[in-house]
C-alpha positions as CSV (number, residue, x, y, z in Angstrom):
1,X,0.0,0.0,0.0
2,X,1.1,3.4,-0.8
3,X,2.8,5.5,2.0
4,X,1.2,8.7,2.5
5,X,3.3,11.5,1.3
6,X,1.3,14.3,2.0
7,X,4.0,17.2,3.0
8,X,3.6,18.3,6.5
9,X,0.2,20.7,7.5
10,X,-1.3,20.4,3.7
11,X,1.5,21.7,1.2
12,X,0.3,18.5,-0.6
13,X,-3.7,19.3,0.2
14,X,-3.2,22.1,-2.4
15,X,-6.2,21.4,-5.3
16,X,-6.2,22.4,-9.0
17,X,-9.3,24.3,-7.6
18,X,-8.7,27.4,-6.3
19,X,-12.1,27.8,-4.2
20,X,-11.1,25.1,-1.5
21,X,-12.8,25.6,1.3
22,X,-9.6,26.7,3.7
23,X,-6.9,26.5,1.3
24,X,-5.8,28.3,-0.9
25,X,-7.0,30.3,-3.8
26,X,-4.6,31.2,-6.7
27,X,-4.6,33.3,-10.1
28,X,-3.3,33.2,-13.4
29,X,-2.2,36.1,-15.4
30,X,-4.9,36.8,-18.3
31,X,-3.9,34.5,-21.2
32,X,-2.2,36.5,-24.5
33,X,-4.0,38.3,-26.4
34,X,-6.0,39.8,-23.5
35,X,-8.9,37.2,-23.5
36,X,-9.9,34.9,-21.1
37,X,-10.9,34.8,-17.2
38,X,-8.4,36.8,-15.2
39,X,-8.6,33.5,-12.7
40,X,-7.8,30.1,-14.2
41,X,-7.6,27.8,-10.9
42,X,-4.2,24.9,-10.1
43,X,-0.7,25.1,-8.2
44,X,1.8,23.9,-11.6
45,X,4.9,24.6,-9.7
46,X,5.5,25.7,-5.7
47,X,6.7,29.2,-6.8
48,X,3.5,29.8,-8.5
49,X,1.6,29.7,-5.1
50,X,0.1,32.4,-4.4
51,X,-1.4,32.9,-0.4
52,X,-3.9,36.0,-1.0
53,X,-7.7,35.0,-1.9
54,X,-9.0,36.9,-4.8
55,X,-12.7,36.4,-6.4
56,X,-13.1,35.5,-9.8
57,X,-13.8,38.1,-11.8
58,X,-16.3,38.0,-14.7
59,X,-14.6,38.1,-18.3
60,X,-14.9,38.4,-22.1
61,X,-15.5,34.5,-23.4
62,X,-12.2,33.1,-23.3
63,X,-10.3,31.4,-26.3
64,X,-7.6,28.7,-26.1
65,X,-3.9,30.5,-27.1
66,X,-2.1,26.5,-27.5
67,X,-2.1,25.9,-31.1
68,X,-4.3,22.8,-31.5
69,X,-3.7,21.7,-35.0
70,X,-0.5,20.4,-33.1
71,X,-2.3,18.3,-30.5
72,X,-2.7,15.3,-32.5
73,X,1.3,15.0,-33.1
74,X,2.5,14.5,-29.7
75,X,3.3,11.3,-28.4
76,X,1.6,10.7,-25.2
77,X,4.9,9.2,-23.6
78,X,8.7,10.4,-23.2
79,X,11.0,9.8,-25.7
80,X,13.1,8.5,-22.9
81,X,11.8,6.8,-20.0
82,X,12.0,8.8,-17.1
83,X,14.3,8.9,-14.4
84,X,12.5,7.6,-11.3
85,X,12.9,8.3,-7.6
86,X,16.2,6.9,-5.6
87,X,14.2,5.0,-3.8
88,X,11.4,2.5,-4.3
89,X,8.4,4.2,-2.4
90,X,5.0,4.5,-2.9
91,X,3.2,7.9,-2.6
92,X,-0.5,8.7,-2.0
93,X,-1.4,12.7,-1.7
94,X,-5.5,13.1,-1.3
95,X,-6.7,16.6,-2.0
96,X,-9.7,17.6,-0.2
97,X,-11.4,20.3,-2.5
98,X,-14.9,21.5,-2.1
99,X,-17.0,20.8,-4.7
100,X,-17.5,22.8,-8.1
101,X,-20.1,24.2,-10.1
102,X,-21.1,23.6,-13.6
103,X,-20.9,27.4,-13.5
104,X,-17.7,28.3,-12.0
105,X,-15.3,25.1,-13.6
106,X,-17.1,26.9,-17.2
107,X,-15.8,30.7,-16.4
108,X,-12.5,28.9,-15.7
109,X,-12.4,26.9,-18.7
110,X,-11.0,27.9,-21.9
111,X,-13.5,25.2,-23.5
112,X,-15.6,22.2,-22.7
113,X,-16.0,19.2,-24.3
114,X,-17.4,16.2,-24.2
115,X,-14.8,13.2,-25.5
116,X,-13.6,9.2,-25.8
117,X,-10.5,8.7,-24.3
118,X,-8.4,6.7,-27.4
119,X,-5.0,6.8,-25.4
120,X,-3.5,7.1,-22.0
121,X,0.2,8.0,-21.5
122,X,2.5,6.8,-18.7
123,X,3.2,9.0,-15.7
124,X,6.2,11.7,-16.8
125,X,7.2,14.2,-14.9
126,X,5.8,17.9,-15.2
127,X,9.0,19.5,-14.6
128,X,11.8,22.0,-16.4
129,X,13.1,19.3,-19.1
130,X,11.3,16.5,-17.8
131,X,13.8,15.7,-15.3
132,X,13.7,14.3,-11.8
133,X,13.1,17.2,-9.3
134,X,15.9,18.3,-7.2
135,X,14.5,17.8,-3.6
136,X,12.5,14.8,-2.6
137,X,10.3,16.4,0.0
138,X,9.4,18.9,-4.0
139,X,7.4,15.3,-5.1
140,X,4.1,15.4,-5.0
141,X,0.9,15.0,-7.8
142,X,1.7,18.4,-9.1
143,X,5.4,17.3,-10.8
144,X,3.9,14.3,-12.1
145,X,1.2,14.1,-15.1
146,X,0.0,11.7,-17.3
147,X,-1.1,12.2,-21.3
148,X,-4.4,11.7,-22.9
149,X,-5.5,11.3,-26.2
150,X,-8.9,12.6,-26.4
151,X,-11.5,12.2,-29.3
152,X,-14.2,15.9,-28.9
153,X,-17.8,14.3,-29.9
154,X,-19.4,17.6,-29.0
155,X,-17.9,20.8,-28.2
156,X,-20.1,21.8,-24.8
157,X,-18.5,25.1,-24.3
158,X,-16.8,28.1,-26.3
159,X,-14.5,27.1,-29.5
160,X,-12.0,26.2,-30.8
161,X,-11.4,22.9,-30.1
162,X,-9.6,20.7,-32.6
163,X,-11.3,16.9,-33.0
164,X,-8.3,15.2,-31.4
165,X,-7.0,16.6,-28.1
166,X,-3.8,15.7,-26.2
167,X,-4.6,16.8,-22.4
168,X,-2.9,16.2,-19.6
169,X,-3.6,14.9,-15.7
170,X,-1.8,15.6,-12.6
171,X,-0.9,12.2,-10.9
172,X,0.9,9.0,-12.3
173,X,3.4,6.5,-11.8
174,X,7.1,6.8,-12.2
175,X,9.2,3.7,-11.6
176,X,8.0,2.4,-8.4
177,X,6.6,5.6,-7.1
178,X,3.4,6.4,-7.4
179,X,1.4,9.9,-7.0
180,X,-2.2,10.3,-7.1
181,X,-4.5,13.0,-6.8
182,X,-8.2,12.4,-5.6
183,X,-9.7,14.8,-8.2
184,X,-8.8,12.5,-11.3
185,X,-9.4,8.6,-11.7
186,X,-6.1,6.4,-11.1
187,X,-7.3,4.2,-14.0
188,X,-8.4,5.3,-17.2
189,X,-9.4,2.9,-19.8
190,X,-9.3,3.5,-23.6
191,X,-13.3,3.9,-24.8
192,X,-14.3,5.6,-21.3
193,X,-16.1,9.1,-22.0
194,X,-15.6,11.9,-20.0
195,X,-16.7,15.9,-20.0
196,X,-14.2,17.7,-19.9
197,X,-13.0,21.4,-18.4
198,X,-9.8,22.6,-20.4
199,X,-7.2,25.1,-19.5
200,X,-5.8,25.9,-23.1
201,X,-3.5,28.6,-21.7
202,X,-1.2,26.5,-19.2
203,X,1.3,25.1,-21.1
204,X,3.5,21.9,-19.2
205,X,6.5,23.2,-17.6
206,X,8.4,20.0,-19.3
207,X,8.0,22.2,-22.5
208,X,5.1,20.3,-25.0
209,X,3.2,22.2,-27.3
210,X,-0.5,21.8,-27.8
211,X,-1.3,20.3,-24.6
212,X,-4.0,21.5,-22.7
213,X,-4.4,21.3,-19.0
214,X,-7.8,19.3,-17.7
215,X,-9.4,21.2,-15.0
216,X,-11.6,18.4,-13.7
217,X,-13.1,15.6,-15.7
218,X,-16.1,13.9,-15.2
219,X,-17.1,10.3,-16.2
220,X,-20.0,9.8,-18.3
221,X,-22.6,6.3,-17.8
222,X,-23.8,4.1,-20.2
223,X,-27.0,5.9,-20.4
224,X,-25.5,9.1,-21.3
225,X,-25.5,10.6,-17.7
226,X,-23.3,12.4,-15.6
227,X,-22.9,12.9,-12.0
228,X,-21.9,16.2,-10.8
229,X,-21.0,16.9,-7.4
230,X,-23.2,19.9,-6.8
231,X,-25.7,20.3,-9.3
232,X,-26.7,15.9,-9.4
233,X,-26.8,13.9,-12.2
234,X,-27.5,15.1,-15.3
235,X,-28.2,14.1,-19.3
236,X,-25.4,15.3,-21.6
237,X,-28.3,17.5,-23.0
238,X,-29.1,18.8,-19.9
239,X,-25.5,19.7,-18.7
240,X,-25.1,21.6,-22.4
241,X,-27.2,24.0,-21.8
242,X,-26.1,24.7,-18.0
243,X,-22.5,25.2,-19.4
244,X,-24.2,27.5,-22.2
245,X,-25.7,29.6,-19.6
246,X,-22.8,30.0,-17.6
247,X,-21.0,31.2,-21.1
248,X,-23.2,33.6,-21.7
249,X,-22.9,34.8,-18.3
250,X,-19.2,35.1,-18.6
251,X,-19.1,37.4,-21.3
């Protein structure tokens, strides 16, 4: 069983959500071209962290800035297998975040989209170069992220989005060393549909192009249904036209 590796006092019980209830609430820089939410919400590195609450403001509809025509191209693992941890450990971080709104994780988003997964990457690490950190109290869900080829069936929210997507998760396992985060699914399965909230303006710090960050994905049910946290379960059809309101709302 994994060993818990949760950093003393909650440095790893930081979410990609920045309305936790407690925690911490952090802010991007408005993506280029001056579109976009002024507040995109997740900690990609530990400098980034930012201590001071700040509301989310509302803002023009944003548009993705990663080139997507691109996303199809990359590979989904390393060219070289990645160097793991000195030692064999096992690492479990659980991040308690409260839970969101169709209408917040949609001012947030860049686009939403409902997709098949068609390919899931190994865990790499999210760092400068894709190397090991330097540090081994610095390892935690946030360095490590895992590839996904996604196939869009219907664009849910905004534009843009390209047919295939390459996306990325925090979480994955390197070696023997393995990091998980409680807001996506451990295993993913080729076939498996999910809705998905994209950050297209946070590119990986290991340097790909046309990858787009996942907010929060949620799983959708045979029948066509999914189950949201706060606002229950819901028909695809159903969860369009929430995100379409909260859109309009937005700009």
């Amino acid at each position: 069983m994994s060993l818990v590796r949760a950093a003393a006092a909650g440095l790893l019980a930081v979410a990609s959500l920045g309305f936790l209830a407690g925690l911490l609430l952090v802010t991007r820089p408005t993506p280029p071209g001056g579109s976009g939410p002024a507040a995109a919400v997740g900690v990609e590195a530990t400098a980034e962290i930012a201590a001071t609450s700040q509301a989310i403001a509302p803002s023009p509809s944003p548009q993705p800035s990663t080139p997507q025509a691109e996303a199809s191209l990359v590979p989904l693992a390393p060219a070289e297998s990645p160097e793991a941890p000195p030692d064999c450990r096992g690492s479990f971080s659980l991040i308690d975040s409260a839970p969101a709104t169709i209408d917040l994780l949609t001012r947030i988003s860049s686009s939403v989209v409902l997709g098949s997964v068609t390919g899931v990457g190994p865990g790499q690490w999210n760092t400068k170069d894709g190397r090991l950190p330097t540090g081994e109290d610095l390892m935690d869900p946030f360095d490590v992220m895992r590839l996904l080829r996604v196939d869009v069936e219907r664009q849910l929210g905004y534009q843009g989005a390209a047919t295939t997507l390459i996306v990325r998760i925090r979480g994955g396992t390197i070696g023997c060393a393995s990091f998980t985060d409680s807001e996506f699914p451990n295993v993913i399965e080729p076939g498996q549909r999910f809705v998905l909230f994209l950050d297209g303006w946070t590119p990986p710090r290991n340097g790909l192009v046309g990858v787009q960050r996942v907010e929060l994905m949620w799983p959708v049910d045979q029948e066509g249904r999914v189950a949201t946290p706060e606002d229950g379960t819901l028909t695809i059809e159903e969860l369009a036209t929430r995100v379409a309101a909260a859109e309009r709302q937005a700009e």
